[in-house]
N, C-alpha and C positions, 0 to 999 in steps of 0.2 A: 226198601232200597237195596241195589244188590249190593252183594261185599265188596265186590273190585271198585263201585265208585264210592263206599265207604272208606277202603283201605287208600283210595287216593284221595281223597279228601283229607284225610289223616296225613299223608307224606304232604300234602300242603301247606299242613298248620302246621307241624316241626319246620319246614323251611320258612315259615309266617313268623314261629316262636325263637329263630336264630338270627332274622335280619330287623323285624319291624322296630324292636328296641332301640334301635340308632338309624330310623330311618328323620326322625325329624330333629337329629343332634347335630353339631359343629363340628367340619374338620374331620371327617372319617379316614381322609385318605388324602394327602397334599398333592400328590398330582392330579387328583380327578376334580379339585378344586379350579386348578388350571385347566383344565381341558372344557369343564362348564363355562371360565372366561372366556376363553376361544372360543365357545360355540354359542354363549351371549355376545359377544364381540360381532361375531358373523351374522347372527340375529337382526342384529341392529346396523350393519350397513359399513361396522367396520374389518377391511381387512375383505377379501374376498376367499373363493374355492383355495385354490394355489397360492394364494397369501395369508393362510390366517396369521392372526395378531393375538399378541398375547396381551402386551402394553407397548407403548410409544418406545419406549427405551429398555424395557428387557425383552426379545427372543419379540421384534416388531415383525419377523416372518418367521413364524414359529417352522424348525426344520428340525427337531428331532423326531417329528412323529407325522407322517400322510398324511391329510385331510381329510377322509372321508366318512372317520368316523364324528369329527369335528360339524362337518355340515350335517350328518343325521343329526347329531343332539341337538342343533342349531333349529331343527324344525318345531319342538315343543315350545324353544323360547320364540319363533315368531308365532306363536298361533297364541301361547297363554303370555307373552313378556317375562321380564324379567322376575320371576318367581321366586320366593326364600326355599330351599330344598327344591327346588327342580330336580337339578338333575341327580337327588338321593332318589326319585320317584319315577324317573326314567333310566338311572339306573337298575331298581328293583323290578321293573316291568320286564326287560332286557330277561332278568332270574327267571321269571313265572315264564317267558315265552319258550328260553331254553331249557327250562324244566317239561313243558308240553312237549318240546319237540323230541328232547329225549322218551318219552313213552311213547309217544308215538313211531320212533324207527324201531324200539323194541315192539309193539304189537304187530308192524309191517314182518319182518322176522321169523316174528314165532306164531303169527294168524291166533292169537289167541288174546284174551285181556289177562291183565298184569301190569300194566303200564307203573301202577304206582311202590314197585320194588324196584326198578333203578329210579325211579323219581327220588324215593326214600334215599336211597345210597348217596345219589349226589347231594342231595338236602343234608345229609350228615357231615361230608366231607367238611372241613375245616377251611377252606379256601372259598367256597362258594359264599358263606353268609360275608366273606369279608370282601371277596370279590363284587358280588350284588349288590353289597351297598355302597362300598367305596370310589363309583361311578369311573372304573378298568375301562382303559380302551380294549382291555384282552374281554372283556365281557361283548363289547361289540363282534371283536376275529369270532366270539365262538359262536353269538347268535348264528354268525354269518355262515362257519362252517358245517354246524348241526344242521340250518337249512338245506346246504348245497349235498350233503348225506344224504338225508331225508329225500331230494329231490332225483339223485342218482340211483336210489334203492327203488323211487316210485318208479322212474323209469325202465328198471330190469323186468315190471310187469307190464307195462303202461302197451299199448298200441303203436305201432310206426310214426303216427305224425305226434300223440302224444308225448312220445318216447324224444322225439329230435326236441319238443317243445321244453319236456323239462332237462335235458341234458346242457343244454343252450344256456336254461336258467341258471341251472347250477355253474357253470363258466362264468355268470356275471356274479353271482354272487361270492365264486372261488378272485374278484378280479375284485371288488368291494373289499372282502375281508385281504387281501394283498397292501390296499392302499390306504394300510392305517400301521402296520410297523414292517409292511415291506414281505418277501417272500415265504416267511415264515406261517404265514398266513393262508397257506396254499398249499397245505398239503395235503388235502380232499382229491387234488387233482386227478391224483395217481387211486384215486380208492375204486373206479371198474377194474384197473388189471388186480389187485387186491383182489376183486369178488370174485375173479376166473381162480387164480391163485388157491382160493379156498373153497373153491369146487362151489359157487352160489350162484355163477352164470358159464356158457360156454364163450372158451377163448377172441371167435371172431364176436360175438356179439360184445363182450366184455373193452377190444378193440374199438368199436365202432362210436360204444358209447363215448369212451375215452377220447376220442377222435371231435364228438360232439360237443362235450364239455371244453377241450382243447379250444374249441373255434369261438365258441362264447367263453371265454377266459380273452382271446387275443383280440376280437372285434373292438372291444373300449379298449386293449392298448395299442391299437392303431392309432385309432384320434387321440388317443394321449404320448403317443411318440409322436405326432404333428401340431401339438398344443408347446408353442417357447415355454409358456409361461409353468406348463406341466412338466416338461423335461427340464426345467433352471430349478426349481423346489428338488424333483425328484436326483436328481446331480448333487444338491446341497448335505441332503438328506445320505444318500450313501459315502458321499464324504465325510461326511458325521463320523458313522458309522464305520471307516476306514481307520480313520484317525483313533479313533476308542480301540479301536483291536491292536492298532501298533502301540497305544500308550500303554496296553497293556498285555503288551506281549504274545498277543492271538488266543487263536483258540486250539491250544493243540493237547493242554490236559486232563484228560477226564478227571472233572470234579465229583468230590463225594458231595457236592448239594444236591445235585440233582435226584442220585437214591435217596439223601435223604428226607428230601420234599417228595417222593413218591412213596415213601413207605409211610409216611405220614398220610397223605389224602387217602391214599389204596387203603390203608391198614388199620383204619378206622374203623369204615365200610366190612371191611371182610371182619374183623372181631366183632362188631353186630352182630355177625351173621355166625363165624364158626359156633359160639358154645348154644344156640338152636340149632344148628346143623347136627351137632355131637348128641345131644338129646333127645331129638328126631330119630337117629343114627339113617338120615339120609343118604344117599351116596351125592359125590357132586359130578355135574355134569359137564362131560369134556365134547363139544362140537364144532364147529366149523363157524357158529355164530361168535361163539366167545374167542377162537382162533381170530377172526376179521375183526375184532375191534382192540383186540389186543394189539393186532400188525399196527393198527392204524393210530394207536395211541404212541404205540413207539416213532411211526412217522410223526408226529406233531412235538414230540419230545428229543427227537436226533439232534436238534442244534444248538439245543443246550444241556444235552449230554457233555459237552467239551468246552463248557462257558460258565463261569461263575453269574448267576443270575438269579434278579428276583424270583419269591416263590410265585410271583400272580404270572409270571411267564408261559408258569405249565396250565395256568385256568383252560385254555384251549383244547389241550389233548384229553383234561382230568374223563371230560362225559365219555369217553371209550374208553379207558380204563373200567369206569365203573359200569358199564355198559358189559363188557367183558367178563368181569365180575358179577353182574345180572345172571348172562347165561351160563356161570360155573356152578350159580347159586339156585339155578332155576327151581329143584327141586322142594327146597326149603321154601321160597314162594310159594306153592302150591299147595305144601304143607300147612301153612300160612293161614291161607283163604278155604282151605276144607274143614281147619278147625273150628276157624271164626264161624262158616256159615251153618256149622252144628250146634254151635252154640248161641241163645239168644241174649244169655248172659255177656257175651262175649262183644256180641252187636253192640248192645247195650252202652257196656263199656267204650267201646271206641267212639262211640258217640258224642257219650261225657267225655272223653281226652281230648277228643279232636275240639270240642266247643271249647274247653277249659285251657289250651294252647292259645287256638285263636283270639280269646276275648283275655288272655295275661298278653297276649303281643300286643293289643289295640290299648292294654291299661299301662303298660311300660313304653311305648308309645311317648303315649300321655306323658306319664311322670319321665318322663327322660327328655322333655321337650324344650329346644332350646339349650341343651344341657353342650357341655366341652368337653370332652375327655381328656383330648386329643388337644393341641395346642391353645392351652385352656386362655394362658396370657394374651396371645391375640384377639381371640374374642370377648374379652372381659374389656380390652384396651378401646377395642373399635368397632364392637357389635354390638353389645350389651349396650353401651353406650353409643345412642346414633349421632352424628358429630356432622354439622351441618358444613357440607364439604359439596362447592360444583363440579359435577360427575365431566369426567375428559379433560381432568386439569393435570399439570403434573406439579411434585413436591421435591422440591430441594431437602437433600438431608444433611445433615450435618457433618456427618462423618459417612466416606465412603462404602464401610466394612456393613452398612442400611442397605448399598445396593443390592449386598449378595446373598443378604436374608433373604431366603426362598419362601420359608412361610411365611413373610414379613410381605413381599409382594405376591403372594398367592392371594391374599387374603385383603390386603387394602384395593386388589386390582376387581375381584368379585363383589367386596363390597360396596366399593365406591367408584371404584373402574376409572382409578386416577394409578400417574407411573410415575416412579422414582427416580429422578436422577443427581447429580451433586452439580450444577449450574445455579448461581446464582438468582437471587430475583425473581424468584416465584413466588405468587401469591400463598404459599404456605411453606410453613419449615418442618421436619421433622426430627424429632431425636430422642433420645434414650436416658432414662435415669441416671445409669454411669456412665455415661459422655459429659466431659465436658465442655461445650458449646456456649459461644457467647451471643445470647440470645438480644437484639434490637430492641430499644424500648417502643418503636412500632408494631413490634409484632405481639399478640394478645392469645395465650392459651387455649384450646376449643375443646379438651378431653380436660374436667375440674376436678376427676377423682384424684385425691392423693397417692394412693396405693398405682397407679395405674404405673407401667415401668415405660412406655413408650408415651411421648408427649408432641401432641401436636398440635402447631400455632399457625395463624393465618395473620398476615403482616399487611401493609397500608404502604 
């Protein structure tokens, strides 16, 4: 086998060895718990495109977040139903595809193999195993935007009618990844003037592309500036949005999160790499490839330069960074793959690491199955224990401060896909250890653990 699909087989199983452990666990990530009920919700017939539904009574037209990454996830649950870990399984797909696409615009680049040295880098990064599996709508923006790279890089080679066909592409796909947290998600746009900028194509041709992408970007938002039901969500949604910047004061100061959630993912990657580099005494290399993903990581990173924001915000820009970092490092790569393929001891080894990764990811898996880390009392309360409950009912609580439990309705709405509200007279009650609630002698307990802290009855 040759080295480079050994050495990517290897950047595989370390990203295999970082995510697979908590692929079939509880709870990885509370909103991507939500966004699976919205895209089982849509599965199943409730709530449409421009209406998803969360529950009946919290966020019934979910408008902090676009749609469209909502209806993708929505396709595995109408093809396989509602599945336990779905969407840990589409989300981790999501990783392997963007992990592909990343070695792929590096080999388009550098006409050469190596694909699995940024593979590697971004598999290290610290965001990726948490991102990948905590089913991020920012893992959808980035499939989307790697794509729409990938498709603007092919077309700098590509033939005239090729070239319009995938420039086109990439406008829809730069118009897909927009309509899941809004513009931020679009900033591939601008990546032909980028590639004239850094000397990789000429000015007019650089234009033209731009010009083509431009026109498939605005085609679907023509029909979606003439859709009500598109423009009343998306109105909702930037009002949102308005509102959060004046509550808190805009965005006018540049925060130290944002370096320090950069020096963090970047500075992983690169200490891998410097004390081989120093050993090597390789030189690093400065080019016009690592110049163009550098710009372009900084476009995907501008807007929350000036905004206190999660770290999975930056998952989108992370793969140019380290892409960037690929071609600084190139040298060290190749170093890499000439030592390994002199040595058969060496082969050898990679061999046994790479299987001995893969088959501890597939055995902790295993033993981590079913396990909670992560909001372990809810799942212990209402999963562990299946608690025979008709799906699309809702639950009167007792005390209203039940509504605003986030994981409390994350988690009853996924797995039972019943809503919360404090109205009287529903065929179930709900409430809490330390509430005191005066409980009907109709109504009959359905969760019998003692220990359990949330208790829930179903009344007559």
């Amino acid at each position: 086998m040759k080295i480079n699909k050994l050495l990517y087989i290897f950047a595989f199983a370390v990203f295999a060895i970082l995510t697979f452990p908590n692929l079939l666990t509880y709870g990885n990530f509370i909103d991507g718990i939500y966004y699976a009920s919205i895209s089982r919700n849509l599965a199943e017939g409730v709530g449409s495109f421009w209406k998803p539904q969360l529950t009946e009574t919290f966020f019934p037209i979910e408008i902090e977040h676009l749609p469209f990454a909502f209806w993708l996830q929505s396709i595995p649950f109408r093809i396989l139903g509602d599945v336990e870990f779905l969407e840990n399984f589409w989300s981790l797909s999501q990783g392997f595809v963007c992990l592909y696409l990343i070695g792929l615009i590096y080999q388009m680049l550098t006409k050469r193999d190596g694909a699995w040295f940024p593979i590697l880098l971004f598999a290290i990064a610290p965001l990726s195993a948490y991102a990948f599996i905590g089913n991020l709508l920012d893992n959808t923006i980035t499939l989307f935007c790697l794509l729409a790279t990938f498709l603007i890089v092919k077309s700098n080679d590509a033939k005239y009618f090729l070239q319009i066909v995938y420039s086109l592409l990439a406008g829809l796909c730069l118009m897909g990844s927009s309509l899941i947290k809004g513009p931020a998600g679009s900033f591939i746009l601008f990546l032909p003037l980028v590639l004239a900028f850094t000397r990789h194509i000429q000015i007019k041709k650089s234009i033209w592309i731009f010009g083509l992408v431009l026109i498939g970007f605005l085609i679907p938002a023509y029909f979606i500036y003439n859709n009500a039901e598109a423009m009343n969500l998306i109105h909702q949604f930037y009002k949102r949005k308005a509102d959060y910047v004046v509550a808190n004061k805009g965005y006018i100061t540049i925060h130290s999160d944002f370096f320090s959630i950069m020096t963090r993912e970047i500075g992983i990657p690169f200490l891998f790499c410097l004390p081989l580099l120093l050993i090597k005494n390789l030189k690093l290399n400065f080019d016009k490839n690592g110049l163009l993903f550098l710009l372009v990581g900084l476009m995907g990173s501008f807007p929350y330069i000036f905004s206190r924001v999660p770290p999975r915000y930056i998952v989108p820009a992370t793969p140019y960074y380290i892409l960037a970092l690929s071609f600084l490092f190139i040298h060290f790569a190749d170093g890499v793959e000439e030592k390994i393929s002199n040595s058969i001891i060496l082969k050898r080894n990679l061999i046994i690491l790479s299987s001995i990764l893969f088959l501890s990811s597939f055995g902790l898996a295993a033993i981590n199955f079913k396990s909670s880390k992560h909001l372990k009392e809810y799942y212990e309360d209402f999963v562990v224990e299946k608690l025979p409950i008709k799906p699309r009912t809702k639950v009167t609580v007792c005390n209203t401060g039940l509504l605003f439990d986030l994981y409390l309705v994350a988690v009853l709405q996924r797995t039972y896909k019943i809503s919360l509200h404090d109205l009287p007279n529903e065929p179930y009650l709900l409430t809490r250890s330390d509430l005191d609630c005066k409980i009907s002698n109709h109504c009959f307990r359905l969760n019998k653990k003692e220990t359990s802290n949330y208790r829930l009855y179903q009344c007559q």
